[in-house]
C-alpha positions as a printed Julia matrix, in Angstrom:
608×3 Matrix{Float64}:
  -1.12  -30.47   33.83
   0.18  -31.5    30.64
  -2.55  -31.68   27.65
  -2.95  -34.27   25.44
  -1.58  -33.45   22.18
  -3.96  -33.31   19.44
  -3.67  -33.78   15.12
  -6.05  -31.66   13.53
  -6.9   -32.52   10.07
  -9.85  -30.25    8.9
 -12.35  -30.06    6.04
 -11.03  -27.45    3.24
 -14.83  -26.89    2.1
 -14.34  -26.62   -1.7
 -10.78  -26.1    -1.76
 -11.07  -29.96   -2.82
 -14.2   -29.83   -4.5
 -14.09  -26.7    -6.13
 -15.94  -26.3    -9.53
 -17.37  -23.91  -11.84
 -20.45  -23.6   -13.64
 -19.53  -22.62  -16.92
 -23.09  -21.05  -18.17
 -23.48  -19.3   -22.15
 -25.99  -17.11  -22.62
 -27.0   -16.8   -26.44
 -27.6   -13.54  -27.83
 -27.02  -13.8   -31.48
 -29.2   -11.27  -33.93
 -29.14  -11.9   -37.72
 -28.06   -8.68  -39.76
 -28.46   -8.17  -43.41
 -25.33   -5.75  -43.08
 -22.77   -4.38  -40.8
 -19.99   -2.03  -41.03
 -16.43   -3.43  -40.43
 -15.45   -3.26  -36.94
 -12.66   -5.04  -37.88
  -8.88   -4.01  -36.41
  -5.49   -5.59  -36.38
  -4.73   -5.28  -32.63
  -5.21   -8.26  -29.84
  -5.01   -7.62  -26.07
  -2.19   -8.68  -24.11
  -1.51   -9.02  -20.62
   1.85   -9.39  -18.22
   2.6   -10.76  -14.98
   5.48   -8.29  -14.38
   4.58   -7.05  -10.73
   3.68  -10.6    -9.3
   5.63  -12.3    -7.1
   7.6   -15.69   -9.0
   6.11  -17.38   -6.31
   2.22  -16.57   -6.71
   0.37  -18.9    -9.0
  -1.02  -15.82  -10.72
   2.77  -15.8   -12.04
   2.41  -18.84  -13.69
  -0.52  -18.0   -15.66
  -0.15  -16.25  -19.59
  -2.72  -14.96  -22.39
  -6.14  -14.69  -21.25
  -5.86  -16.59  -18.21
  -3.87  -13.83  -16.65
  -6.02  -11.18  -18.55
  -8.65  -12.63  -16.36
  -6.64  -12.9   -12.99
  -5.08   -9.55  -13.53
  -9.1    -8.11  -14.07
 -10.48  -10.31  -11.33
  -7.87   -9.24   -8.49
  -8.61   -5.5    -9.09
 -12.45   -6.08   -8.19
 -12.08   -8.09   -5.46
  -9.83   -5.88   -3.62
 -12.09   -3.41   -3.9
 -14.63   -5.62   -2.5
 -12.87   -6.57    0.67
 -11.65   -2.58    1.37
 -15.8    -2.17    1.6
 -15.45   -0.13   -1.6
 -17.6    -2.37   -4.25
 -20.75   -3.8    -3.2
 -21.75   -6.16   -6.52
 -19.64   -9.52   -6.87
 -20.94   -9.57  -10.51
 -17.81   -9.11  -12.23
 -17.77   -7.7   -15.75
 -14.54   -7.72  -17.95
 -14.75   -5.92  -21.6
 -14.26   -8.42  -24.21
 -11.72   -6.41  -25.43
  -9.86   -6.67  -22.61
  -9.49  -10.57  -24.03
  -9.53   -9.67  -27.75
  -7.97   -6.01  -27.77
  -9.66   -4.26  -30.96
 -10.64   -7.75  -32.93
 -14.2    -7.65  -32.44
 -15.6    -8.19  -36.04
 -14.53  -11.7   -37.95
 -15.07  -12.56  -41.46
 -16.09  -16.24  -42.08
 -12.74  -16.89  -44.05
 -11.4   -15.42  -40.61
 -13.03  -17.92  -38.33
 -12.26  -20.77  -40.42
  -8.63  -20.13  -40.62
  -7.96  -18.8   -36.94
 -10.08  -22.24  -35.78
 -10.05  -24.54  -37.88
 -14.18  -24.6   -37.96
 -16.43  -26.29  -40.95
 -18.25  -23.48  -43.09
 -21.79  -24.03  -41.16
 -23.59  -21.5   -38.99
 -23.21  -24.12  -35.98
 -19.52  -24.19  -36.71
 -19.08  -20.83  -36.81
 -21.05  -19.83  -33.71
 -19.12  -22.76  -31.74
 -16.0   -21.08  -33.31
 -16.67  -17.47  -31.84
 -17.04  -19.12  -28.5
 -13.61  -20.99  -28.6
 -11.91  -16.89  -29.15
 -12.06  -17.21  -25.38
  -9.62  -20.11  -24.55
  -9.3   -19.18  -20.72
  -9.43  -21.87  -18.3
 -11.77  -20.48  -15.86
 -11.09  -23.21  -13.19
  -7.53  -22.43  -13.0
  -8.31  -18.76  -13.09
 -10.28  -19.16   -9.92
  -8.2   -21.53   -8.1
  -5.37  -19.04   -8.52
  -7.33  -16.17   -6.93
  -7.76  -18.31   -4.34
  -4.65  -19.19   -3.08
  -2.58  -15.79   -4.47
  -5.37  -13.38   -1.97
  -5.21  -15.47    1.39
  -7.67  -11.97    3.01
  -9.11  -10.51    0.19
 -11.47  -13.31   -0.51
 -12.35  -13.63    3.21
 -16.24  -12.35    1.66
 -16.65  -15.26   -1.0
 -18.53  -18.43   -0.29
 -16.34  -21.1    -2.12
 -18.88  -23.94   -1.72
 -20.78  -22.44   -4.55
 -19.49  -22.69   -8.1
 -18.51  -19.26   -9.55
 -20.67  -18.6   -12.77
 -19.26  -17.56  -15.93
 -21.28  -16.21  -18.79
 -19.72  -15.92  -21.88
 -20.88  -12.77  -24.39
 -23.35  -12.6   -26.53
 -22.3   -12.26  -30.14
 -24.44  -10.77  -33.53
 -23.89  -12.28  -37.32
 -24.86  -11.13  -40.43
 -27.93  -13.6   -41.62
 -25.67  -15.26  -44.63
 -23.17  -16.25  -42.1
 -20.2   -14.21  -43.82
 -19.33  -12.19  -40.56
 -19.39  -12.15  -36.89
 -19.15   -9.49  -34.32
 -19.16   -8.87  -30.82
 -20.66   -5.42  -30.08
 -18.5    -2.68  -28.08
 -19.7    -2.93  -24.87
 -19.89   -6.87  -24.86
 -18.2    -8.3   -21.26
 -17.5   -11.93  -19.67
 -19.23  -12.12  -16.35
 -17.78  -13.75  -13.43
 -20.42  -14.44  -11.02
 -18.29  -15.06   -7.16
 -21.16  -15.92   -4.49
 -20.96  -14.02   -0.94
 -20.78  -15.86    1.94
 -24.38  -15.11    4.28
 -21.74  -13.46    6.83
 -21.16  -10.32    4.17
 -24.09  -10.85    1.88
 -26.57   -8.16    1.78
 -29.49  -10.07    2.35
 -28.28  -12.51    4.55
 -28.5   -15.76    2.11
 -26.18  -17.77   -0.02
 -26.57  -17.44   -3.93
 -26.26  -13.98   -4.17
 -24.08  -11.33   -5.74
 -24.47   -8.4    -3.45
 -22.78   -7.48   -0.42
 -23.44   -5.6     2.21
 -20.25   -3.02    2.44
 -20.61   -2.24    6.24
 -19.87   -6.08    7.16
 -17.23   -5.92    4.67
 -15.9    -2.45    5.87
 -15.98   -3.69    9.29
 -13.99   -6.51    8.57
 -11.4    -4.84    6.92
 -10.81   -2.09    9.41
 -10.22   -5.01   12.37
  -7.61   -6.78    9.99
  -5.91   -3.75    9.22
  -5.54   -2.85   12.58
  -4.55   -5.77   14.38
  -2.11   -6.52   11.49
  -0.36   -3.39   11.32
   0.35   -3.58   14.87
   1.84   -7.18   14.31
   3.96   -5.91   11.08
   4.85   -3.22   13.14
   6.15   -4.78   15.62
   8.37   -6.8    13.25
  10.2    -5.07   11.71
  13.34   -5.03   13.49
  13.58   -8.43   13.51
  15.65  -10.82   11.77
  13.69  -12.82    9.28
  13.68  -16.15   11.5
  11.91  -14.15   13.9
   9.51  -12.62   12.32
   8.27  -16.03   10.88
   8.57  -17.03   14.41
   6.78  -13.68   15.49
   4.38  -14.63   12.99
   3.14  -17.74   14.07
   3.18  -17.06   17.88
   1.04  -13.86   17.22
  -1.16  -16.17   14.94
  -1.68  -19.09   17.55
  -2.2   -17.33   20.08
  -5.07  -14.57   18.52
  -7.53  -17.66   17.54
  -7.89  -21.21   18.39
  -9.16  -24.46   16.5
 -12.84  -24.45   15.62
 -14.31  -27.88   16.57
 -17.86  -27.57   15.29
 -17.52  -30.5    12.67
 -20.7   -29.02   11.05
 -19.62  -25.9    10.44
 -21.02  -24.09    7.47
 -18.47  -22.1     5.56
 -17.39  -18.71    6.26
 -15.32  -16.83    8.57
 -14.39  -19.45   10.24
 -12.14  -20.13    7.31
 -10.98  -16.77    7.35
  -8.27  -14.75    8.47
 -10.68  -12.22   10.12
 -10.96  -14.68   12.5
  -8.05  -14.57   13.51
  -6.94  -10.62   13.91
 -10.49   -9.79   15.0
  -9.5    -9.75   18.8
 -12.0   -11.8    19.58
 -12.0   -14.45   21.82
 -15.05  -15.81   20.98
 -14.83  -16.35   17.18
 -11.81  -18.96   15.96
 -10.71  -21.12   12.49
 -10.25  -24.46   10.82
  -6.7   -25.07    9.05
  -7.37  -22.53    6.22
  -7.79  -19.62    8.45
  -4.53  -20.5    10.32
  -2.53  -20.77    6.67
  -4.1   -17.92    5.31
  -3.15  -15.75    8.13
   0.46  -16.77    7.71
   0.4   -16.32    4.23
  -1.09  -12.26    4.51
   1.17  -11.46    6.91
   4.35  -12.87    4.98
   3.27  -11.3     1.9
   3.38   -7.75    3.59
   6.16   -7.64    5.69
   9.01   -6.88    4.11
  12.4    -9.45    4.77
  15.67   -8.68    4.96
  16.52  -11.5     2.32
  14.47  -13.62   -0.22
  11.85  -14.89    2.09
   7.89  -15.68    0.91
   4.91  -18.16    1.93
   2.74  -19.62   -0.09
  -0.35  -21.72    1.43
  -1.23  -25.32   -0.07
  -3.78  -27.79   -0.06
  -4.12  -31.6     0.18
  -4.62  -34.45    2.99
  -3.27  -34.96    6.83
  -2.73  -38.61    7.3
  -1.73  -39.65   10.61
  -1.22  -43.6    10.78
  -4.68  -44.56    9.33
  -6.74  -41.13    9.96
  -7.2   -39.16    6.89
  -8.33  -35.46    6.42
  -8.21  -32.79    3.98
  -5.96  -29.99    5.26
  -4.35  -26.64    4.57
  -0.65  -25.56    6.08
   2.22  -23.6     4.4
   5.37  -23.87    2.45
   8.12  -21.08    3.76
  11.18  -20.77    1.54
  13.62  -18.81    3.7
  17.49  -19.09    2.44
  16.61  -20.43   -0.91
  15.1   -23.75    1.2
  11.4   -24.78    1.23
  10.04  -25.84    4.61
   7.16  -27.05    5.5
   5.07  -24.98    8.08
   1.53  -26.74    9.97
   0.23  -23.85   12.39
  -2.96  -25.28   12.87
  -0.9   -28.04   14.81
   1.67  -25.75   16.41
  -1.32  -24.18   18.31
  -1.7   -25.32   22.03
  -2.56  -28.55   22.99
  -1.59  -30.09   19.49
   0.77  -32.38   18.38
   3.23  -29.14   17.17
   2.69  -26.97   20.27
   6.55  -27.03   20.63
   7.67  -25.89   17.35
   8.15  -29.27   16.05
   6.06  -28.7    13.14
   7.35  -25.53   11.7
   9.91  -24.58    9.11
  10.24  -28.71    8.81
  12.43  -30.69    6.32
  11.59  -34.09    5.22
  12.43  -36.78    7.29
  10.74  -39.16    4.33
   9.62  -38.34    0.99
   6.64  -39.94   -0.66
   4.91  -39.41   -4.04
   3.08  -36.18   -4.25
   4.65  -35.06   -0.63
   6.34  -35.91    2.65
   6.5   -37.48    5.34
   7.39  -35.86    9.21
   8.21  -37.48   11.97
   7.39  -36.01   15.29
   8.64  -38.86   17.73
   9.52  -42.5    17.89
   5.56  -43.1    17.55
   4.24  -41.06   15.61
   5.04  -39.33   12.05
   2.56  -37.68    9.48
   2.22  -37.59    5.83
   1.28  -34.74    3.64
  -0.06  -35.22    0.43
  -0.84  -32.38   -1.98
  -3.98  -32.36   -3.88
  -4.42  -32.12   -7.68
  -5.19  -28.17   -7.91
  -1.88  -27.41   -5.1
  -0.37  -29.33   -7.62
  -1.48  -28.01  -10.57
  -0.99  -24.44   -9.7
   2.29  -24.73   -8.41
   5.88  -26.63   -9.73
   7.63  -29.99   -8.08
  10.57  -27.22   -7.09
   7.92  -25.26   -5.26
   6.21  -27.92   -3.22
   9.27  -29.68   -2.25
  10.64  -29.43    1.18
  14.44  -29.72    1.53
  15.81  -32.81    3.3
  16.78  -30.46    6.9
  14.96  -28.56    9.44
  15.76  -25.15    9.32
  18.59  -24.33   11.12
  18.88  -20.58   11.5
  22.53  -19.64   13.54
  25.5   -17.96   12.51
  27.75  -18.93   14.87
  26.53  -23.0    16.3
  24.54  -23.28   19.34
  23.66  -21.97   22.77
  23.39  -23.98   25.39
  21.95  -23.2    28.86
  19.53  -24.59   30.69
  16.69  -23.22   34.29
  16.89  -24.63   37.84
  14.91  -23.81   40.67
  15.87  -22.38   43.9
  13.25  -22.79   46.59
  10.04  -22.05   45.99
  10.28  -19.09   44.01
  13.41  -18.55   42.37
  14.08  -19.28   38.84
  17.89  -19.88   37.38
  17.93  -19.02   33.81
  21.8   -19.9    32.9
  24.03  -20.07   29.74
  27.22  -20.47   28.39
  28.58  -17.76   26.11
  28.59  -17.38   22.57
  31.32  -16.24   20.52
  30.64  -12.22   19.48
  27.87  -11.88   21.49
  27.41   -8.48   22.68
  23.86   -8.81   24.16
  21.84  -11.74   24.96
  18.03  -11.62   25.22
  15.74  -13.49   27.27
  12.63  -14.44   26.84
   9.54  -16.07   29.16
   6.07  -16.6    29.48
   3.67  -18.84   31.31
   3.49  -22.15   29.84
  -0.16  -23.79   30.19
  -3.27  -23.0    28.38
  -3.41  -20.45   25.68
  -4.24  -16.96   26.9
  -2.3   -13.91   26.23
   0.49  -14.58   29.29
   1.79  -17.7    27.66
   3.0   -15.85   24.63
   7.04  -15.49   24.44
   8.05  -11.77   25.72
  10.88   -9.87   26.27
  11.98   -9.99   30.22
  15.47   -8.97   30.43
  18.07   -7.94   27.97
  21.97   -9.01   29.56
  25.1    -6.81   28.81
  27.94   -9.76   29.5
  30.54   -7.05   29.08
  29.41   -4.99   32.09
  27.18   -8.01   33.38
  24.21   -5.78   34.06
  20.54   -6.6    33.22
  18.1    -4.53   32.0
  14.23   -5.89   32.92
  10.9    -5.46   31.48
   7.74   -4.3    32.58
   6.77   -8.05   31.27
   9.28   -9.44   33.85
   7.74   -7.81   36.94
   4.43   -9.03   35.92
   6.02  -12.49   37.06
   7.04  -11.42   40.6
   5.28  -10.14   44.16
   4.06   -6.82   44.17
   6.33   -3.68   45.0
   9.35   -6.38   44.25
  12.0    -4.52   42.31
  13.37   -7.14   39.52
  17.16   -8.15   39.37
  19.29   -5.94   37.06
  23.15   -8.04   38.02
  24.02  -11.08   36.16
  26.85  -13.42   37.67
  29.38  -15.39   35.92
  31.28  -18.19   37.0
  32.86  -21.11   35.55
  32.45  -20.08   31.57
  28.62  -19.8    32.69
  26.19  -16.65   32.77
  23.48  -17.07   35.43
  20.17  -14.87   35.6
  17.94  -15.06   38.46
  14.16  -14.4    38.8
  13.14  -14.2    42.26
  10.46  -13.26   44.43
   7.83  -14.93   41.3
   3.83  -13.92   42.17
   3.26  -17.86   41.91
   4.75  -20.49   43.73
   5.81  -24.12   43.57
   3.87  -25.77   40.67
   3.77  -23.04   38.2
   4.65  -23.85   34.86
   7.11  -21.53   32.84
   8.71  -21.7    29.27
  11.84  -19.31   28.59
  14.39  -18.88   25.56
  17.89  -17.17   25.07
  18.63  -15.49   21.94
  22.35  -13.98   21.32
  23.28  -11.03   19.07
  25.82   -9.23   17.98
  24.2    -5.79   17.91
  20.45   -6.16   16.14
  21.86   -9.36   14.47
  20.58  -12.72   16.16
  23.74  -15.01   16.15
  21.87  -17.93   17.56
  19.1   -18.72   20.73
  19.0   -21.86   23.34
  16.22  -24.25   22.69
  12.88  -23.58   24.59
  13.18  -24.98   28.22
  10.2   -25.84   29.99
  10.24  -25.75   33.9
   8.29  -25.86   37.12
   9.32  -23.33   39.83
   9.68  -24.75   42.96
  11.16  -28.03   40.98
   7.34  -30.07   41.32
   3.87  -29.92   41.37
   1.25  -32.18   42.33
   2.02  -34.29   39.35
   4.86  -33.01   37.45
   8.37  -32.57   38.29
  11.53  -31.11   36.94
  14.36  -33.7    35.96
  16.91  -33.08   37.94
  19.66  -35.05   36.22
  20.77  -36.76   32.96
  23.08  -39.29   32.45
  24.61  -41.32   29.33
  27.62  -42.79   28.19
  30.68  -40.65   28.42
  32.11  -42.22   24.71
  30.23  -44.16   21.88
  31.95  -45.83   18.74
  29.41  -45.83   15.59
  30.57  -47.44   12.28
  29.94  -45.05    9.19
  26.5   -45.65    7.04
  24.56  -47.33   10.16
  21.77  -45.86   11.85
  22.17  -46.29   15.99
  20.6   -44.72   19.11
  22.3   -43.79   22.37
  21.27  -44.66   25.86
  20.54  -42.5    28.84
  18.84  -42.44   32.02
  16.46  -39.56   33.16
  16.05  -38.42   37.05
  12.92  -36.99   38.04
  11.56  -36.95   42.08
  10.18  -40.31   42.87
   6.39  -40.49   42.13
   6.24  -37.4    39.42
   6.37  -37.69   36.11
   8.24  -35.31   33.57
   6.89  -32.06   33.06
   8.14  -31.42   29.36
   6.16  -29.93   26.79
   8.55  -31.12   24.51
  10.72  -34.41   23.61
  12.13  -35.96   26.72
  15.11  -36.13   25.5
  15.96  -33.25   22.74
  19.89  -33.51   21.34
  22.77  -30.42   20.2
  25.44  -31.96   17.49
  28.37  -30.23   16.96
  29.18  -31.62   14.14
  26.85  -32.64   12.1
  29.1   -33.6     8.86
  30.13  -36.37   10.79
  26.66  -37.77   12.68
  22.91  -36.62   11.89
  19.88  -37.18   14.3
  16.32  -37.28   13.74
  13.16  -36.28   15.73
  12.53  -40.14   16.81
  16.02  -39.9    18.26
  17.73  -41.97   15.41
  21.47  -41.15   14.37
  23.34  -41.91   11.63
  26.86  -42.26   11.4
  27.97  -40.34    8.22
  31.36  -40.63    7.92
  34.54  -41.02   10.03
  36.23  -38.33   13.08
  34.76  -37.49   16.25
  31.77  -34.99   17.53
  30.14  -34.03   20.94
  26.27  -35.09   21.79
  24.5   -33.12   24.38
  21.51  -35.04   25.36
  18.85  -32.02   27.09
  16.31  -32.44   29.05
  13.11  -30.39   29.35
  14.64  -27.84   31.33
  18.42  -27.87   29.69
  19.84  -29.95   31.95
  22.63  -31.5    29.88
  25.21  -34.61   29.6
  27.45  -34.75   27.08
  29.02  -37.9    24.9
  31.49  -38.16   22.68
  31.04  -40.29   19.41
  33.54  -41.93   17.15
  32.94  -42.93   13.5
  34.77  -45.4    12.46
């Protein structure tokens, strides 16, 4: 049965609302007379070491003074290693050696009016950080090592206490003065089990940290011979199918926004959007690419015709591109279940952010809020115009039939400098661990021998030996998968990737098919027809006809678009996802038209 997809647009907690108390504690003692403390150097800070990308990049002076002192705590916090979330930075980390100030000083580093009041105010103002950016920073630069602090409570800042001399001619802030930054633990990880406190409880937080490690060292692992379009594709499979949406609409924030949620192998526990895009985010910032490749995870609203949320989802810059990546609806049974909202272009730009359309009914807009927009520059945010389009060499185009009752037909036409082709196959249905894409044969066209998987067998009848010949025949390599443990009815998904040695040239889209050609319901098409020649006139937008075959009484089993389309040339004519082309200038190109399961017809279109 085909689920109804669903748009998830979920609460961000205080990722929208997010303030901070901003508390001074007075502690100023009148001397008669004081030794000079008084010294030449200031303190200084650098962002060399993080990432362009990371908002913590964009931050100077004290702001990143406090970042830079902020980040090394909380790590230690969410390794287990640091129990209090009271976080104390020496004033002289802020104001290097210049702790003592004459009055003249004051007046002519501030500007301040010769009163005590003035001059008090005037010591405060030495500390020009803005503690709101400071935090919001943190936030979105350490997608895990946060997962401990409860955001829906302000942080607390208290500034130092300082000492004067009773005339007013100096100021001073003793030696061991700090600026606290008070971050609240969630009641998951504090030690007491409440909100409003500072004090963890380092088993929880131990706990936690061992899980994540473990469950994302064997994902990183397992990526690293990958090209860099599949690991981001690796990536969000691995993520979508550990965790699924939580529904509970009163949920009270926690883990549930949290990446442990999602590498905790647990079935039970599961996320709203910012788990999803903070998961993403992690696991992009530690594997390392082959090129320039990095995530970054952004904030603002989901509006989908007149339903408005606040949301979280990811911008992937991959080739020197931004796309725009939504894994909480590319999990199953959502609107983006088949890809169609990752590594996305704009199909229509609006103010503040973009607009995607999924199909001829539907399209969403995503709007960044104030702090995504704050923290990070127009270049940043904005998607390019084109979905990602990864292939060296143009397309591959093949297509699954069905032979009886259980026999699948994966075939495909060659690509140029292929050496090995891989494919891959799951289940396709509900989300458990078979209906994740896996490795079930790799194909040697020059000797035309197969080599199967352990995965592979899991398909077919017991004691069944899987098929290690490929045939050829008519420019076409065909793959069959017989004997299958299922029968008629049984919903697969498979993909073909080419390579030339470890490089991936190019892959087939994702075809979704029933074995045994129907089920109760569903059916395979089993042909697709359209015009054999269209004339378009350059600059207008057009669509192209075609008729679908499916048995009489079923409806399509798809998964995906009914119709999806390959362009040869797409200098000449463009397509979007609602199946709209436009004519872009003049010469001719061939349109395959694909079905579900690959089935193919092919026009050819003239611009005039």
């Amino acid at each position: 049965m085909i689920k109804k997809n669903r748009i998830i647009a979920a609460s961000l907690a205080a990722l929208t609302a997010f303030s901070l108390c901003i508390t001074p504690v007075k502690n100023a003692y009148a001397f008669s007379n004081e030794a000079s403390l008084a010294a030449s150097s200031t303190a200084s800070s650098s962002n060399k070491g993080i990432p362009d990308y990371k908002a913590g990049a964009k931050l100077t002076g004290q702001n990143l003074t406090a970042y830079t002192q902020l980040k090394a705590q909380i790590e230690k916090v969410a390794s287990g290693n640091l129990s209090s979330t009271e976080f104390n930075i020496p004033v002289s980390a802020f104001l290097g050696d210049k702790l003592y100030y004459k009055k003249s000083e004051l007046i002519s580093l501030t500007g301040c009016n010769a009163d005590i009041e003035s001059l008090k105010a005037a010591m405060v103002s030495l500390f020009d950080f803005d503690s709101t950016t400071i935090a919001h920073a943190l936030i979105y630069d350490l997608p895990y090592e946060l997962y401990w602090f409860d955001k829906t409570i302000s942080v607390t800042l208290i500034t130092p206490g300082f000492k004067y001399g009773s005339d007013g001619s100096y100021f001073y802030f003793p030696n061991d003065s700090v600026v606290t930054f008070k971050f609240y633990a969630s009641a998951n990880y504090s030690k007491s089990g409440k909100t409003n406190t500072c004090t963890i409880d380092t088993t929880k937080t131990k706990k936690s940290a061992k899980l994540v490690k473990k469950k994302v060292t064997q994902i990183l692992n397992a990526a690293k011979e990958l090209s860099d379009y599949e690991a981001l594709c690796y990536f969000k499979d691995q993520i979508t199918n550990s965790t699924s949406y939580n529904e509970n609409t009163g949920l009270i924030y926690g883990d549930s926004s949290q990446l442990v949620y999602v590498f905790d192998d647990n079935e039970k526990t599961s996320v709203v959007c910012e788990g999803y895009s903070k998961a993403m985010q992690y696991l992009c910032d530690l594997h390392t690419f082959k090129g320039d490749v990095h995530c970054i995870s952004v904030g603002g609203s989901l509006d989908e015709i007149s339903s408005v949320g606040n949301h979280m989802w990811n911008i992937i810059t991959i080739d020197g591109k931004n796309y725009m990546a939504d894994l909480t609806n590319s999990d199953t049974g959502k609107v983006g279940e088949n890809s169609s909202l990752f590594l996305r272009g704009e199909y229509g730009p609006l103010e503040n952010g973009y607009q995607i359309y999924l199909n001829s009914a539907m399209s969403l807009s995503y709007i960044y809020d104030k702090q995504t927009m704050n923290l990070f520059s127009k270049d940043e945010l904005a998607i390019t115009d084109n979905d990602y389009n990864f292939s060296t060499t143009g397309y591959l185009l093949g297509k699954v039939t069905t032979t009886g009752k259980r026999t699948l037909n994966i075939s495909w036409h060659p690509v140029d400098g292929a050496t090995k082709y891989i494919i891959y196959g799951c289940y396709c249905g509900s989300k458990t661990s078979t209906n994740t894409l896996k490795k079930l044969a790799t194909i040697t066209p020059a000797s035309l021998k197969a080599t199967p998987t352990a995965a592979l067998s899991s398909f077919l009848k017991s004691g069944v030996t899987a098929n290690k010949k490929v045939t050829y025949s008519k420019n076409l390599f065909t793959y069959k998968i017989s004997n299958l443990v299922k029968g008629a009815g049984t919903g697969f998904r498979f993909e073909i990737r080419a390579y030339k040695g470890s490089t991936l040239l190019t892959k087939s889209l994702d075809f979704h098919v029933l074995s045994g050609g129907s089920g109760k319901t569903y059916a395979n098409a089993t042909e697709i027809t359209s015009p054999m020649s269209n004339f378009m006139y350059a600059g207008k937008k057009y669509n192209i006809k075609y008729e679908l075959t499916i048995p009489s009484g079923k409806q399509l089993y798809n998964h995906v678009a009914d119709v999806r389309y390959i362009i040869e040339d797409t200098s000449i004519l463009t397509v979007n996802d609602k199946g709209v082309f436009t004519a872009k200038k003049a010469g001719k190109t061939k349109v395959y038209l694909i079905a579900p399961n690959g089935i193919w017809s092919l026009t050819e279109i003239t611009v005039k």
